[in-house]
Residue, then its C-alpha position, 0 to 999 in steps of 0.5 A: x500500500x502506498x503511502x505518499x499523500x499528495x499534499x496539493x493537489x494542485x501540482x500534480x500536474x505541474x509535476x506531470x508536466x515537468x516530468x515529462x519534459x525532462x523525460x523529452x530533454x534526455x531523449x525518453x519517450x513517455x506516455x501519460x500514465x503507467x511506463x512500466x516498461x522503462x528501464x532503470x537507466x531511463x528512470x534515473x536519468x528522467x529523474x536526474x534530469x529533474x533534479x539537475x533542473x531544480x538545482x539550476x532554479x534555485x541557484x537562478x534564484x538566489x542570484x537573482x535575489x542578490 
């Protein structure tokens, strides 16, 4: 049983969204919903993506915030 809880609902689908960009800029073809068949590699590099892409945000914005 999961037990992630969405606390706002309202960025399920910015996060959607955002993962499937990422997915797009390393070169893997998502679908929306279940992508079972992704291979570990595809999804660390999906998520990695994700992260590189919020780290360079905030970075952005404490530069801009200076």
């Amino acid at each position: 049983m999961s037990t992630n809880k969405i606390v706002v609902p309202e960025a399920k689908a910015a996060l959607e969204q955002f993962k499937m960009e990422a997915a797009s800029e390393v070169g893997v073809n998502l679908k929306q919903g279940y992508n079972g068949e992704l291979t570990a590699k595809q999804a660390g590099s999906i998520g990695g993506q994700m992260v590189k892409k919020m780290i360079e945000k905030y970075e952005n914005d404490i530069k801009a915030s200076k």
